[in-house]
N, C-alpha and C positions, 0 to 999 in steps of 0.2 A: 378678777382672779381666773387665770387659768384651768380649766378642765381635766380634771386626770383620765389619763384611758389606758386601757391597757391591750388593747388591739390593734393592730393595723391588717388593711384591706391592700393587698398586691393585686393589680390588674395588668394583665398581659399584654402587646399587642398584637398586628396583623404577623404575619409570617412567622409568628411564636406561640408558643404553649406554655402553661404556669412554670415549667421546666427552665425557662430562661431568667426565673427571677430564686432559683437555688442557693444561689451565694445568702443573699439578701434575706431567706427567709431564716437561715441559719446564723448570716449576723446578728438580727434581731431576736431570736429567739433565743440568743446567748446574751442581750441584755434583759429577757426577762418576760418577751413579749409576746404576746398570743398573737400568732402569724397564721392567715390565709390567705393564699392565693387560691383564688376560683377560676375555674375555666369557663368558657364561655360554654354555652348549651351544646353538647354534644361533641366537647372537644374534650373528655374527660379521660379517654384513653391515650397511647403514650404515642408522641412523634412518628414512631414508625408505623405503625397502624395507621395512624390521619393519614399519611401518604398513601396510604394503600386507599382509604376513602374519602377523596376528594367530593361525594356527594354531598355528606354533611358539613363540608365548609359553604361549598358554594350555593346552599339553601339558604343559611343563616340570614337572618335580617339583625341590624342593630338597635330596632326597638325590641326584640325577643329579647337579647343579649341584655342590654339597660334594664329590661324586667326581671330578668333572673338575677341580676349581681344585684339590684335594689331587694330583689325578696330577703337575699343573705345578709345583704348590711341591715335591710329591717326588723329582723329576728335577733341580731345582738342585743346583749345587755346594756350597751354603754354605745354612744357613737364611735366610731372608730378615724381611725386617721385611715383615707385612702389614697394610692397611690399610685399610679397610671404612666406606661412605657409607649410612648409612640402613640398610636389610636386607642393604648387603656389609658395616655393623657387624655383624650376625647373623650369617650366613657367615663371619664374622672369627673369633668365637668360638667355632663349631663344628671350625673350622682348629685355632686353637690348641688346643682339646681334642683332638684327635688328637694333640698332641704334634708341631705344623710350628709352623713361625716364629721366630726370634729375640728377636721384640719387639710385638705388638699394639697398633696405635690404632685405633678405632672413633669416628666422628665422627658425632653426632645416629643414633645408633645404634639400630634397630628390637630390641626385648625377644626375649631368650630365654625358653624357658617358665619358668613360675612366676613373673614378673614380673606383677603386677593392679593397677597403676597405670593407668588409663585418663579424662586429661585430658578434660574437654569439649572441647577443640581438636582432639585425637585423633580425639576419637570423630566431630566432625565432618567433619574431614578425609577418614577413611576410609570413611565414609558413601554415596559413591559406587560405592563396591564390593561394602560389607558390607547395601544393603539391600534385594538381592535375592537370595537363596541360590541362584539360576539360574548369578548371577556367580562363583562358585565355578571352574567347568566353563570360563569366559568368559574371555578376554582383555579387560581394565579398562584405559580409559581416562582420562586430565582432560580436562576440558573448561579452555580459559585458563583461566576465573572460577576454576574448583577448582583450579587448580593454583597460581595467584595467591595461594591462601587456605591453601595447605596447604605450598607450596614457596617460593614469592617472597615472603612478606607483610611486608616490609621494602622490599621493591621499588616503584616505580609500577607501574601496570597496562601502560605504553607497555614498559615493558623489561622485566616478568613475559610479557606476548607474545611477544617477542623468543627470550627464554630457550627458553619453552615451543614454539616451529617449531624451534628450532635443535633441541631435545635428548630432548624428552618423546617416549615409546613409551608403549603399553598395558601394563600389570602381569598377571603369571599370578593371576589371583582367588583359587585356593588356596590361593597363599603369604600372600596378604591375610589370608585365613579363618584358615590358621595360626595368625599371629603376632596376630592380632586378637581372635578368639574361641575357634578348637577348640584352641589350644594347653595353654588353663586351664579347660575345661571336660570335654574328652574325658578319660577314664579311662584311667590307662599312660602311657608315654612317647614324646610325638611327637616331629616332624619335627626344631625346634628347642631339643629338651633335649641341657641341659651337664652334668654333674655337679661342680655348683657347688663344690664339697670339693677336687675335684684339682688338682695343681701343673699348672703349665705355664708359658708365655713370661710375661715382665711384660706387662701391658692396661693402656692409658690410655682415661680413657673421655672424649669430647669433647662438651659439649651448648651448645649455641643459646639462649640467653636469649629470645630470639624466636619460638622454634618453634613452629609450630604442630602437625604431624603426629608429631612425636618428641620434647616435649618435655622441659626438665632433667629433671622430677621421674620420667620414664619411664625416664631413663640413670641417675638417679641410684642410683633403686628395682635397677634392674640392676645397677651395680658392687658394690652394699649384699649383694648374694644371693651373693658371694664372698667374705666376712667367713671363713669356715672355711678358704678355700684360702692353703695356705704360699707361695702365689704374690704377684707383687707387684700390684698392682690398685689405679688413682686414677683420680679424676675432676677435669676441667677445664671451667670454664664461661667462653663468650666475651659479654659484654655485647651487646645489642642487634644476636643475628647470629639469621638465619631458618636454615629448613630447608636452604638452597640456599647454604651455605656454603663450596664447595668450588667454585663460582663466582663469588658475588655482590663485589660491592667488598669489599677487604681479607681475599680471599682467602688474600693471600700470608702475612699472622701466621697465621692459623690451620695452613697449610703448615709453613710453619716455626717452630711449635711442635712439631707432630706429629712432626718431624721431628726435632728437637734429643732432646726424650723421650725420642722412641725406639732414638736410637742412644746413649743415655748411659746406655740398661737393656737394650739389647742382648745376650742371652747370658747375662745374671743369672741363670739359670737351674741346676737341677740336671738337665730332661730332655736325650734330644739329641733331634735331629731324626728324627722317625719311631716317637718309642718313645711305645706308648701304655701303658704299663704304670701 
């Protein structure tokens, strides 16, 4: 029997702030549901302020980050359904291998390690980050055209602008380099390793026909690498949706898809909350 909750956990990702998941907390929170989104450590002030300090992005580490959003799911009442945009897909599934959540969606979800799918769109995308290894250390920014090309590309350029003043910040370059190159090259187990094998909540994995920066073939290559775990694990693909799906028109199916899934595998689980065993 399925698990009732009555929370969900919105996790952000790179080049955004809880700000990008607005729509989404306001749908939810008009079918009844206790909505958080958390920002990562130190990103708790509003867009245009981060822009002004780039320091505290580009400190960030994503073990800080996984520490702070696990202290908040671990002081709820009840496990919650978490849900993860881009690299807070990443973070989603480092959660649920801890043994939090009731239920996981990752939408256009950035790879855990051992994922080596790497699309030409990917690769261009991220090219602005990845092709000075100074950026590492840096806070990374788009520029429109890039984020148009990487984020909006379903959009015009008139309302890729728009998006990108309302919502874009600089990304920590490390976490770039992470999930981009030193994740599948460096020797041992980094930042973003899961141990693909273990049980935990049911994962839906969400991809964008459109995408450019996170494309199907990169979610899909990642739901694929849980094939051993007794866990439940699907993949859902939306026809002609970009990277920026969690705003762009017809936001609201992809909402509430995310949303029916996950509360109908809710609890399916044999862990409870908190057990990493």
């Amino acid at each position: 029997m399925n698990q009732t909750t009555d929370t969900i956990v919105l996790v952000h990702g790179l080049w955004m702030t809880p700000r990008s998941w607005t729509d989404w907390v306001a749908r939810y929170e008009a079918k009844g549901y206790r909505v958080i989104a958390p920002a990562y450590p130190g990103f708790e002030i509003e867009v245009e302020e981060l822009r002004k300090n780039p320091e505290v992005i580009a400190k960030l580490t994503v073990p800080e980050t996984v520490d702070h959003l696990a202290g908040i799911i671990g002081n709820l009442d009840t496990a919650p359904i978490i849900m993860g945009h881009s690299f807070g897909g990443t973070l989603t599934q480092l959660l649920l291998a801890r043994g939090l959540g009731s239920a996981g969606v990752v939408v256009n979800s950035a790879p855990t390690e051992g994922v080596r799918v790497t699309p030409l769109s990917q690769a261009k995308s991220l090219l602005p980050a990845l092709k000075n290894p100074a950026n590492f250390h840096r806070a990374v920014g788009f520029t429109p055209e890039e984020f148009h090309y990487a984020f909006t590309n379903t959009l015009s350029r008139e309302d890729s602008d728009v998006a990108w003043e309302k919502y874009s910040i600089p990304a920590p370059g490390n976490w770039v380099w992470a999930y981009g190159l030193l994740a599948n090259l460096t020797p041992g187990r980094q930042e973003t390793w899961v141990d693909y094998s273990k049980d935990r909540a049911p994962l839906l994995f969400i991809g964008g026909e459109k995408d450019h920066i996170m494309p199907p073939s990169v979610n899909k290559s990642n739901a694929k690498h849980y094939a051993k775990s007794p866990a439940l694990t699907e993949y859902h693909e939306f026809a002609g949706r970009d990277h920026w799906t969690c705003a762009a028109p017809g936001w609201e199916e992809v909402a509430d898809y995310a949303l029916g899934w996950a509360t109908e595998h809710a609890g399916t689980r044999r862990l409870v909350q908190g057990d990493t065993t």
